[in-house]
C-alpha positions as CSV (number, residue, x, y, z in Angstrom):
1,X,-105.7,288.9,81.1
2,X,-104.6,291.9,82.4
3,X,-100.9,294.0,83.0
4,X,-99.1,292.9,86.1
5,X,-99.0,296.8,87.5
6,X,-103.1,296.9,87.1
7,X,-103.6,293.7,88.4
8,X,-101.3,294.8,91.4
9,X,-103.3,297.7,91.8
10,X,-107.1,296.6,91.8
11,X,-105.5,293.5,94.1
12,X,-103.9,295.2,96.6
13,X,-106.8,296.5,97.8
14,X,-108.4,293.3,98.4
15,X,-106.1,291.4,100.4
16,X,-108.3,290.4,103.1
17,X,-110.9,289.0,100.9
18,X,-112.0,285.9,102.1
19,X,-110.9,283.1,100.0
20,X,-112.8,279.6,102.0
21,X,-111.6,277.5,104.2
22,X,-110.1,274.1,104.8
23,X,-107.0,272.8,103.1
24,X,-107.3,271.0,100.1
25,X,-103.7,269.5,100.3
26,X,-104.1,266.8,103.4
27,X,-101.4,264.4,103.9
28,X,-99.5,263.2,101.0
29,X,-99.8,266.8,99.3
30,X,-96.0,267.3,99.3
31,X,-95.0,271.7,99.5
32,X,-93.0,273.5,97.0
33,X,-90.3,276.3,97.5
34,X,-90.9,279.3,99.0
35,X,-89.6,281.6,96.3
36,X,-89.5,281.2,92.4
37,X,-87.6,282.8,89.6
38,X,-89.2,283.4,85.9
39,X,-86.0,284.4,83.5
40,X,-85.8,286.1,79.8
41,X,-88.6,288.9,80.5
42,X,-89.3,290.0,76.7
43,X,-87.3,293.3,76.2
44,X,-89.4,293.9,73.1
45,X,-93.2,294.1,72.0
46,X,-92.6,291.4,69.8
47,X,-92.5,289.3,72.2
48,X,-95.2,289.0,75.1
49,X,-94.5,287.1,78.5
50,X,-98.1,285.7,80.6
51,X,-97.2,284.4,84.4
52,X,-100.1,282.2,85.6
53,X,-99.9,281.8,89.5
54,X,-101.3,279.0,90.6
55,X,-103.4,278.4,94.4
56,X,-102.8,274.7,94.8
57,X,-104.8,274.6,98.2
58,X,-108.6,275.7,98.9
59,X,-107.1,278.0,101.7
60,X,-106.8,281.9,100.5
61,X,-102.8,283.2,100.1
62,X,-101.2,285.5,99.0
63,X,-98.2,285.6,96.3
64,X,-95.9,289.0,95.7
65,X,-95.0,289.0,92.6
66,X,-91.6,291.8,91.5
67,X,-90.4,292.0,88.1
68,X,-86.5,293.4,87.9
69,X,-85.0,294.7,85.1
70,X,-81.3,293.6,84.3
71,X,-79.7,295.9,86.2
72,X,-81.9,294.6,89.1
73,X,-83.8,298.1,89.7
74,X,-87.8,297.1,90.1
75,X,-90.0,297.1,87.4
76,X,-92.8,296.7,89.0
77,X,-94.7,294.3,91.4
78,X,-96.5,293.9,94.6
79,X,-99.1,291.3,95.9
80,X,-101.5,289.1,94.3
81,X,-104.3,288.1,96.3
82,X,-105.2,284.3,95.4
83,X,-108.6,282.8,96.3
84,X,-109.1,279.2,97.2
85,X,-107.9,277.0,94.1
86,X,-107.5,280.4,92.2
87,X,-105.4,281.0,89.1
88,X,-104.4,284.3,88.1
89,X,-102.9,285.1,84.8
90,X,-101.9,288.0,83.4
91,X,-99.0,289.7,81.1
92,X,-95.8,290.6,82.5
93,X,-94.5,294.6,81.3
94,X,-91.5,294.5,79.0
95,X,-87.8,294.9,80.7
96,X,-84.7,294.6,79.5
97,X,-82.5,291.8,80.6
98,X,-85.0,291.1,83.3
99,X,-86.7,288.3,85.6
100,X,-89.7,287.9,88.1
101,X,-89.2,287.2,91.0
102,X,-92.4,285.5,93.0
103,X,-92.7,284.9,96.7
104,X,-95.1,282.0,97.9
105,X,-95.0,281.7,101.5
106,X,-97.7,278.7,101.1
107,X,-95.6,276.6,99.4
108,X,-98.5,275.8,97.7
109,X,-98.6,278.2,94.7
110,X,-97.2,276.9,91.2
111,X,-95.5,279.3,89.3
112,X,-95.3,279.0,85.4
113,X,-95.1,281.6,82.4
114,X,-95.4,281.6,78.8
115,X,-93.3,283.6,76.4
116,X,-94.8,283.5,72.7
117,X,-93.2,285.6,69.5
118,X,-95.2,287.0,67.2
119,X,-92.2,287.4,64.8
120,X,-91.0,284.0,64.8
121,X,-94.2,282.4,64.8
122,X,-92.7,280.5,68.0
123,X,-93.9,279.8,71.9
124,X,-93.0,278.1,74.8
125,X,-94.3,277.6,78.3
126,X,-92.3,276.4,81.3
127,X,-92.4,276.4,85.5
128,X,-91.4,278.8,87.0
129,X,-87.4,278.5,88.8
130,X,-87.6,276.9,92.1
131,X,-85.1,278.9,94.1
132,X,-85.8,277.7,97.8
133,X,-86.8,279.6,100.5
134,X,-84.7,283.1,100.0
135,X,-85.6,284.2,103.7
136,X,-82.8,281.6,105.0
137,X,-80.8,281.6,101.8
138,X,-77.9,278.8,102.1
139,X,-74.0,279.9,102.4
140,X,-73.2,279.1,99.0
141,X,-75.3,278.1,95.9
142,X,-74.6,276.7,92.2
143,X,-76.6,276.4,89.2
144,X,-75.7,274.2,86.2
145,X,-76.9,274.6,82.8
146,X,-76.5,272.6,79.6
147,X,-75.0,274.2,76.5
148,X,-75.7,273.3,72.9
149,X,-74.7,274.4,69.6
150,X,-78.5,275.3,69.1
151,X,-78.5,277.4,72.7
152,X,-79.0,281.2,72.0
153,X,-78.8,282.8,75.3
154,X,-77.7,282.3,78.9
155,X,-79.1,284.3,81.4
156,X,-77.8,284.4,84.9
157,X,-79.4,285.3,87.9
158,X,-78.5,286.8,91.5
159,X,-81.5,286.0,93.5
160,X,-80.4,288.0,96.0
161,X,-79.9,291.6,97.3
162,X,-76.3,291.5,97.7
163,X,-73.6,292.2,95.2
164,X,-72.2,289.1,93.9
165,X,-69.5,287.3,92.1
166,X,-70.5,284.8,90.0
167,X,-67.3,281.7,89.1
168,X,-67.7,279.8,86.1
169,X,-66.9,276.6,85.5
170,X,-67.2,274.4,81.6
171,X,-67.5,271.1,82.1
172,X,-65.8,270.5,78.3
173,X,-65.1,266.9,76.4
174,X,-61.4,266.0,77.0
175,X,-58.7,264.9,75.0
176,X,-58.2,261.2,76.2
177,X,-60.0,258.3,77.4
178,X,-58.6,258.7,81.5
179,X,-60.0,262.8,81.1
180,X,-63.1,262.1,78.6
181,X,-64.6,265.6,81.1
182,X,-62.2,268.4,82.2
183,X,-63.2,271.3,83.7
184,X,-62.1,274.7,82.5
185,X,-62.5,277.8,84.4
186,X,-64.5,280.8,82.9
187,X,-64.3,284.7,83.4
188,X,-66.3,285.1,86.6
189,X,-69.5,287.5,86.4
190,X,-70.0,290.2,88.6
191,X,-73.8,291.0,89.3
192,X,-75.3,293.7,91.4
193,X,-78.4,292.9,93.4
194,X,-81.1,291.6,91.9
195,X,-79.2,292.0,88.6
196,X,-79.1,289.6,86.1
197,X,-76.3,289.3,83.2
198,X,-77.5,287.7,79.5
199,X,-75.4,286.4,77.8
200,X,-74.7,284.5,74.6
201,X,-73.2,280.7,75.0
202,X,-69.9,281.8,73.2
203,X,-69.4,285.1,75.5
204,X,-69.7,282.9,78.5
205,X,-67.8,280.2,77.3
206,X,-65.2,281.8,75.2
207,X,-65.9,278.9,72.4
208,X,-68.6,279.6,69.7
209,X,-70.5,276.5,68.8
210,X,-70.2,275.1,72.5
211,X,-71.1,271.7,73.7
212,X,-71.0,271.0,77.4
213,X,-72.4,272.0,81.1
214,X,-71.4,275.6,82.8
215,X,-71.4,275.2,86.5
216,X,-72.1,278.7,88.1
217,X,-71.0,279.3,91.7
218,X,-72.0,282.0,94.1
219,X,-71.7,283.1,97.9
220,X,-75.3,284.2,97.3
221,X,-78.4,282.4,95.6
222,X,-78.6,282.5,92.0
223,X,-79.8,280.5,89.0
224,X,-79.4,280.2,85.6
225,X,-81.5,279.6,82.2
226,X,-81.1,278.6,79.0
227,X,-82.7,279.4,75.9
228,X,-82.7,277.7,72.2
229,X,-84.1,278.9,69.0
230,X,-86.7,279.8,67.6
231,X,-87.9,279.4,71.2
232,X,-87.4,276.4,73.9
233,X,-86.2,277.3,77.4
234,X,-84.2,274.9,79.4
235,X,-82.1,274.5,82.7
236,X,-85.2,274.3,85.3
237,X,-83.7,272.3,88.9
238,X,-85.7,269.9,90.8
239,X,-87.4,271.1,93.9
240,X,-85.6,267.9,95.8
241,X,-82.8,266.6,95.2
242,X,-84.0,262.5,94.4
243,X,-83.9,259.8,92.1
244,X,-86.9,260.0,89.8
245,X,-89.2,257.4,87.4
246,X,-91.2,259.5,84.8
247,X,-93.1,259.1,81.9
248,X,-93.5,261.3,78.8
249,X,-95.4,261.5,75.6
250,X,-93.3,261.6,72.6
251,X,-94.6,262.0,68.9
252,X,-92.3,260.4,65.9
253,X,-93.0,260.5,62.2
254,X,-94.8,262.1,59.5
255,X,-97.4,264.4,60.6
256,X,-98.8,265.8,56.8
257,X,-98.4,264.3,53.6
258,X,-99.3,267.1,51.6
259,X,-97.6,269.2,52.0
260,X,-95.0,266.8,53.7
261,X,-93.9,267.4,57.3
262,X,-92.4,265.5,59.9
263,X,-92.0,265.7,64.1
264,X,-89.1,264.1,66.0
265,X,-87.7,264.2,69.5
266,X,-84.6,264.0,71.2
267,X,-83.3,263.1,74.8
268,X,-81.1,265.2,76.8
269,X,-79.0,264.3,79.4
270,X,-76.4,265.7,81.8
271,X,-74.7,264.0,84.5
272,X,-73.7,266.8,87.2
273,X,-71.8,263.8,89.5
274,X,-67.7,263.0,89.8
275,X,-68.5,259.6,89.1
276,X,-70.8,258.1,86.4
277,X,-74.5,257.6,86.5
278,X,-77.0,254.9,84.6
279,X,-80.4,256.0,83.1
280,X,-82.7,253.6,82.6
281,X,-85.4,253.5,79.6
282,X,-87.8,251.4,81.7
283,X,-90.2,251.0,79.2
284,X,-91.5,252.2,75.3
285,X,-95.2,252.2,74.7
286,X,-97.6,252.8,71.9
287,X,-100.6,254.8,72.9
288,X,-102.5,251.9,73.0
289,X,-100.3,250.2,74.9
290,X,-98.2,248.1,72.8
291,X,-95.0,247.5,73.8
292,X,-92.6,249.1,71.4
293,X,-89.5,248.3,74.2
294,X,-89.5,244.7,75.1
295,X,-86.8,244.8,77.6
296,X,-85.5,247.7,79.8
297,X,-81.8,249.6,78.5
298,X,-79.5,251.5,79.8
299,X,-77.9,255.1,79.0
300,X,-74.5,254.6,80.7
301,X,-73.1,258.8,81.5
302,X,-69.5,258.8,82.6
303,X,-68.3,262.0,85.1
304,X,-69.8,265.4,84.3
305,X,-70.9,263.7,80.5
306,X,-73.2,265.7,78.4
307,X,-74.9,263.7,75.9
308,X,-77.7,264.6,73.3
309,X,-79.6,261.4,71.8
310,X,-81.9,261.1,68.7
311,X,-84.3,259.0,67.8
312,X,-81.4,257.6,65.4
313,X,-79.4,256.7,68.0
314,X,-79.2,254.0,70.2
315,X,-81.1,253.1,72.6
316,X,-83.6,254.8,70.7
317,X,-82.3,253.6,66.8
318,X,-83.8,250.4,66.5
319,X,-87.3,251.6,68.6
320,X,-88.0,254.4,65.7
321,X,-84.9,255.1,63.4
322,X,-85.0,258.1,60.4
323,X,-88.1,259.7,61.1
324,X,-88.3,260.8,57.3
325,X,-88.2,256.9,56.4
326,X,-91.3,256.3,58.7
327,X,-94.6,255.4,57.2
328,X,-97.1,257.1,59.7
329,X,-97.3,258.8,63.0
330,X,-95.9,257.0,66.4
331,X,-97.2,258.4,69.8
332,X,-95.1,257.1,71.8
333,X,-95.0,257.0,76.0
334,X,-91.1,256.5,77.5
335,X,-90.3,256.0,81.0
336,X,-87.1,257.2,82.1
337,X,-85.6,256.1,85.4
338,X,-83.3,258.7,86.3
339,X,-80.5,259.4,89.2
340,X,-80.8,262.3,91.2
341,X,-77.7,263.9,90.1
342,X,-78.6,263.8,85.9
343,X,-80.7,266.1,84.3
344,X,-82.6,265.1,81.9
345,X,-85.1,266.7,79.2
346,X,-86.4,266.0,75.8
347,X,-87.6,268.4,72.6
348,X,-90.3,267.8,70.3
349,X,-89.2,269.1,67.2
350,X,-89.8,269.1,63.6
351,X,-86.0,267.6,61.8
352,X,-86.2,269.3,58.4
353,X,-87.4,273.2,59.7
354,X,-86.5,273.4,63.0
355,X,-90.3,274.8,63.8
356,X,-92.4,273.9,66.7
357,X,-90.0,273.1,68.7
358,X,-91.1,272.3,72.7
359,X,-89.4,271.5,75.5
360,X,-90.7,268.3,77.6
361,X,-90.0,266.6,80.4
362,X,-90.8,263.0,82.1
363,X,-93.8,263.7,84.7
364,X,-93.6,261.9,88.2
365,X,-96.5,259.7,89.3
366,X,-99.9,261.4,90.5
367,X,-103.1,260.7,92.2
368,X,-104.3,264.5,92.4
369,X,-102.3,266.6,89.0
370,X,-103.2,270.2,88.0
371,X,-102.3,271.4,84.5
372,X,-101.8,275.3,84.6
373,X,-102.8,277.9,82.2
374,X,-104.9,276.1,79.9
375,X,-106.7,277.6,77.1
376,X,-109.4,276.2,75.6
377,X,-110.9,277.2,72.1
378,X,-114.9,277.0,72.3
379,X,-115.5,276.3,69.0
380,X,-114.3,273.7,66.9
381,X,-112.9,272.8,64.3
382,X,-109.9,275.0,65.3
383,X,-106.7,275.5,64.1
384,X,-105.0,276.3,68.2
385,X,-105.7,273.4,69.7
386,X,-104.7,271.6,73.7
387,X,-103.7,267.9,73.8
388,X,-103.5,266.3,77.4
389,X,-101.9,262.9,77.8
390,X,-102.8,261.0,80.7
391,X,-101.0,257.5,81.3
392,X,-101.9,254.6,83.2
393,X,-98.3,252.8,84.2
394,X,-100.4,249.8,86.0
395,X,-101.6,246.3,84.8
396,X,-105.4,246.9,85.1
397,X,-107.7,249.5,84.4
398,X,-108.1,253.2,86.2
399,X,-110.4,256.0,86.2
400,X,-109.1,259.6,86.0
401,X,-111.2,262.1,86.5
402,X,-111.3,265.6,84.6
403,X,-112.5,268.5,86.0
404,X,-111.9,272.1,85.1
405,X,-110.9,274.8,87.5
406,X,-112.3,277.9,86.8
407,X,-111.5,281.4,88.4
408,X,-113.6,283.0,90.0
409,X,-114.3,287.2,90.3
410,X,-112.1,288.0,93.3
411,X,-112.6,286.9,97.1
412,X,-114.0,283.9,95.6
413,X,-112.8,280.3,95.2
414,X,-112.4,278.5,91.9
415,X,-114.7,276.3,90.8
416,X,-114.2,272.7,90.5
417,X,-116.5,271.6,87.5
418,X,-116.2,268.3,86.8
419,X,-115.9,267.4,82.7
420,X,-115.3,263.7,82.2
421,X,-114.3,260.6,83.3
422,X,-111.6,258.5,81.8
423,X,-111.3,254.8,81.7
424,X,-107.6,253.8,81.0
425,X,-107.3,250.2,80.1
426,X,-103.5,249.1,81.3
427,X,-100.4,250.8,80.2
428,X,-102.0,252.8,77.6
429,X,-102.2,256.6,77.2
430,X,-105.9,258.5,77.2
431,X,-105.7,262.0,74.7
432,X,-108.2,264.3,75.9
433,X,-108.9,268.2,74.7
434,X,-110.8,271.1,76.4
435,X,-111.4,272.2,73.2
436,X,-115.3,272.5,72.3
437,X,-115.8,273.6,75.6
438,X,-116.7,277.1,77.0
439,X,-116.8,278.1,80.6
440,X,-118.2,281.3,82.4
441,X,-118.0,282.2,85.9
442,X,-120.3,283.3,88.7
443,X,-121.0,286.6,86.8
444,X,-121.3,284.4,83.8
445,X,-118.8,286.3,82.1
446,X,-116.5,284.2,79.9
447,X,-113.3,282.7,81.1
448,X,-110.4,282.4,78.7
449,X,-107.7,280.2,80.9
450,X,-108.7,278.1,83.2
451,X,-106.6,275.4,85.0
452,X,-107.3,271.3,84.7
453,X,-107.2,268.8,87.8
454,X,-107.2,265.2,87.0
455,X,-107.8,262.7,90.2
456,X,-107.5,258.7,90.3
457,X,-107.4,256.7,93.2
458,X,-104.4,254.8,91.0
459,X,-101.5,256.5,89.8
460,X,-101.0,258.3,86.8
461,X,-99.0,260.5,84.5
462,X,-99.8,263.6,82.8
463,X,-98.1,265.4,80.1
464,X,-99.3,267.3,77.4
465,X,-99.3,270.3,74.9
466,X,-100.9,273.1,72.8
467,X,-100.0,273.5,69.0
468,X,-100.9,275.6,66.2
469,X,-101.3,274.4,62.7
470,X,-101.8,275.9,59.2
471,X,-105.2,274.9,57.1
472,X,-103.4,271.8,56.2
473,X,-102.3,270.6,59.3
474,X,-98.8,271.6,59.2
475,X,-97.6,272.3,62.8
476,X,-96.5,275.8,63.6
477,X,-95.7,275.8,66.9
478,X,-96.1,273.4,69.8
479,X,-96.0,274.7,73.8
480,X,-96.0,272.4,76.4
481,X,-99.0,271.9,78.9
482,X,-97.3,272.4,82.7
483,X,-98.5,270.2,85.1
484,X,-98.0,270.0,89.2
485,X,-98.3,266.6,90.4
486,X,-99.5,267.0,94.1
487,X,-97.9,263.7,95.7
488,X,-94.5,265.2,94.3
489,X,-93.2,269.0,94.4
490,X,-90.9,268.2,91.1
């Protein structure tokens, strides 16, 4: 990987490189926004941020790519050249207070970045900030985010090259049953172009130790991010605006004995409507397809609710209960049906340290999926390793097939090398690693990252991660995998 300003630089001069022809998308490939935002650019050496652009397409496109620093002045930036199915990943410069912005006229480029931190032995990955299409920016926009006692930071975004002022709403538990949500209105924040103000919870909020939603209203575009210690980032919209039914890959119980160490999860959930909303857990599966749900529940959410749920509470207390009590490891698939006005993610965590801590989220259906930015280890056994979960929801078996996509030296397409093919008997979950593999391109010169496309003529889900572990097995950290469904832009 290389620094963003040298990869501008030897790319820039490439531009019209030919990168192949013919589409790969087709019909039912369904296009992303136009224009992404990547918040909390390190402002320190201890930490280091990667951006991986993914081409989605076999047609050759180009991204631009400009890194601001919180007062919105330009870091630096310019265009990235991106072959036919290309990936290009490289480290983002330090700048204070900063974001990325990333321009992908396409609509077929997927944008994620990884932040990891040395010091706190922590990492995280996560897409990139849909923000639209910023060439026809709407009169108005909000942004919501979802504050917890365990949230560190706020950062807050004007996408745009106007001066802006930012209202704030908190969306705060009330004092009665009739008012169980009241709003209270916030100092507003005045951002310059391009700007962006960071913020802790309690100087937005005025309340340390806040629990609630901030609702963030501008006359120009915006966003806004959260982030949670040692290191999970949270608050990423939905490209459109829909009801969704996903699946994701959960892990509950003890995961060494000696020394002893655990891994839990938690759901949650923000209802952003006047009125309230019903989540559905649809279904609770062992990995080899056991059914640990037997009948469908519901998650009732009253008007603007905020609700955090662990595995010892209900729905979820009866399913998997204390994780410390349990007598071995659970991998567990949920399906959450969910309305298109609640937001809804999950962390991975482990309860007694707080360590490894990941933030995941339910994956729509797919019969073409790319996972971004993977990095396999060539040699095992290895203490860094990639776990990808692929899900067959059906009653029969499917074949998914795996194939690598790797980069290629510039003004040529990736290659699509095909690695295995699975065979998922019904409603159970297939665990598959990269590890043990090497690749090389054209100029056989080793390639570090290299992106994952799975294909099934059935529907499937994919969700996965990457996790470091001590000689013993104790998890250090945990990252998730970021995957792009191509039947659905979220």
């Amino acid at each position: 990987m290389r620094l963003l300003s040298t990869v501008v630089a030897v790319l820039s001069l490439a531009l019209s490189a030919c990168g192949g022809g013919g589409g790969s998308g087709g019909s039912g490939f369904e296009e992303g926004p136009a224009d992404w935002g990547v918040p909390f650019v390190p402002a320190s050496a201890s930490r280091t941020m990667t951006l991986c652009l993914r081409n989605l397409e076999s047609d050759a496109t180009t991204a631009t790519v400009t890194v601001h620093a919180g007062d919105g002045s330009i870091v630096t930036g310019g265009p990235i050249a991106l072959d036919g199915d290309d990936q290009e990943t490289f480290f983002v410069p330090t700048a204070a207070g900063g974001w990325v912005h990333v321009a992908t006229p396409s609509r077929r480029v997927e944008v994620e970045f990884r932040v990891d931190d040395d010091g706190a032995v922590a990492s995280e990955a996560s897409r990139g900030w849909p923000l639209g299409d910023l060439a026809a920016p709407p009169p108005s926009t909000s942004a919501r985010a979802t504050i917890l006692p365990e949230t560190d930071l706020v950062q807050v975004v004007n996408a745009s090259g106007a001066v802006t002022l930012v209202t704030a709403t908190a969306w705060v538990p009330g004092a009665s049953a009739s008012s169980p949500w009241v709003a209270v209105p916030l100092a507003p924040i005045p951002l310059d172009a391009f700007a962006a103000a960071t913020l802790s919870p309690a100087a937005l909020t005025g309340t340390p130790g806040f629990f609630g939603a901030v609702e963030l209203t501008a006359p120009t575009p915006l966003f806004v991010a959260t982030e949670e210690g040692p290191l999970a980032f949270d608050g990423v919209p939905h490209v459109v605006a829909r009801d969704r039914d996903g699946m994701v890959v959960v892990e509950h119980g003890p995961v060494t004995s000696s020394p002893a160490s655990w891994t839990d999860f938690a759901v949650l959930l923000r209802n952003d409507a006047d009125d309230a909303r019903t989540v559905v857990l649809a279904d609770v599966r062992a990995a080899d397809g056991t059914q640990i749900l037997l009948a469908p529940r519901t998650i009732e959410l009253v008007a603007r609710e905020t609700l955090t749920l662990g595995t010892m509470d209900a729905p979820f207390d009866d399913l998997f209960g204390d994780v410390l009590s349990a007598l071995s490891l659970t991998r567990a698939t949920l399906r959450l049906q969910v309305p298109e006005d609640v937001e809804v993610s999950l962390r991975q965590f482990d309860p007694v340290s707080l360590v490894h801590v990941a933030t995941l989220r339910p994956a729509p259906a797919a019969h073409v999926a790319d996972a971004l930015h993977v990095d396999p280890q060539p040699t095992l056994p290895s203490l860094v390793r990639t776990w990808v979960h692929v899900v067959n929801p059906g009653s029969s078996t499917i074949t998914v097939s795996v194939s690598a996509v790797v980069p290629q030296p510039d003004g040529f397409d990736a290659a699509i090398t095909p690695i295995v093919s699975l065979e998922i008997p019904a409603h159970q979950t297939a665990r598959w690693s990269p590890d043990g593999l090497s690749f090389v391109d054209r100029d056989l010169a080793s390639v570090p990252v290299i992106g994952v496309r799975l294909t099934s003529p059935a529907p499937f889900h994919v969700s996965g991660w990457g996790e470091e572990t001590t000689s013993l097995g104790v998890r250090l950290l945990l990252r998730p995998v970021i995957v792009r469904s191509h039947d659905d832009a979220d």
